[in-house]
N, C-alpha and C positions, 0 to 999 in steps of 0.2 A: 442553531449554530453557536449560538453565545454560552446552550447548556452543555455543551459538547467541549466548548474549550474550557470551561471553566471545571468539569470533572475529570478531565484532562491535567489540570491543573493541578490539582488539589492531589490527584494520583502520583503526578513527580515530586510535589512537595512534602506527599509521605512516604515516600520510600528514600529522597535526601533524608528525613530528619531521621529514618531507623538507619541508613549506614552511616550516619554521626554520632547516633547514640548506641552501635555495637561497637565503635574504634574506643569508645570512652568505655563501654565495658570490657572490653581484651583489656585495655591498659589498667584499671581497676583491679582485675584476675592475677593482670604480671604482678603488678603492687604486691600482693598476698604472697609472692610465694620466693623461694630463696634455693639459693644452689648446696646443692647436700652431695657432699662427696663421699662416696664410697659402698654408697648405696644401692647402686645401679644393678638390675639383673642383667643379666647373658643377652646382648641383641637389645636393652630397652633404656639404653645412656641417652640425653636428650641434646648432647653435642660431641664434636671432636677431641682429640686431645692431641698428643704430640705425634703419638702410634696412629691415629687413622683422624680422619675429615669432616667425618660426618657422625648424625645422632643413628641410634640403634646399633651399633659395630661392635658395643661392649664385649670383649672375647669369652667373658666369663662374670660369673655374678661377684659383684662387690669389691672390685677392682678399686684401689685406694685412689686414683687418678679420673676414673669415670665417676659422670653426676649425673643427677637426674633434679628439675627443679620441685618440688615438695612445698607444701603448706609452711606458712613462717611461724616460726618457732618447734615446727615436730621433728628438727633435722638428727641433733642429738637424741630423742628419746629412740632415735632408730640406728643408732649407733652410728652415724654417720660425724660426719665435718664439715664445717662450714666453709674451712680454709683448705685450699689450694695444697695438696700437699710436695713437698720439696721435690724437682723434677730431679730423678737420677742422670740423665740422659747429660744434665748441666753441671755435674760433679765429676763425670767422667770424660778423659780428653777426648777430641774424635779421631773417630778411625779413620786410618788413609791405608785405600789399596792402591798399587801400583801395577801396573798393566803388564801383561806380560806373556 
């Protein structure tokens, strides 16, 4: 009885310390890597923008507004940006339709 709870034991206390030690390797991974704008192919953007909500939606490839996160420091050698580029949407008034 005593060897049965004791390899019992030992079995939840390695499988806590490996989902302790994958959360610290995701955040390790994010660490590395950095949002590169304008790089994104058709369909493989890894978030929203203003135009749609979600990752993958990219309409077309290399969309100056769609990112994808990339290894840090390779954003420029792929021609991309690291910055945000200026939203049109926010330069222009908005539109009001009227019902009718």
């Amino acid at each position: 009885m005593k060897t049965t709870k004791l390899i019992i034991s030992g079995a939840i206390a390695g499988l806590v310390s490996l989902s302790v030690s994958g959360v610290a390797v995701a955040q390790d991974k994010k660490a590395e890597k950095e949002k590169c704008y304008g790089v994104a192919k058709k369909g493989q953007n890894d978030c929203g923008t203003a135009k749609h909500s979600c990752a993958g939606q990219a309409a077309s490839d290399n969309l100056p507004e769609e990112w994808k996160f990339v290894a840090k420091g390779t954003c420029e050698g792929m021609k991309g940006s690291l910055k945000k580029p200026a939203s049109k949407e926010a330069s222009e008034p908005p539109k009001v339709q009227y019902g009718g």
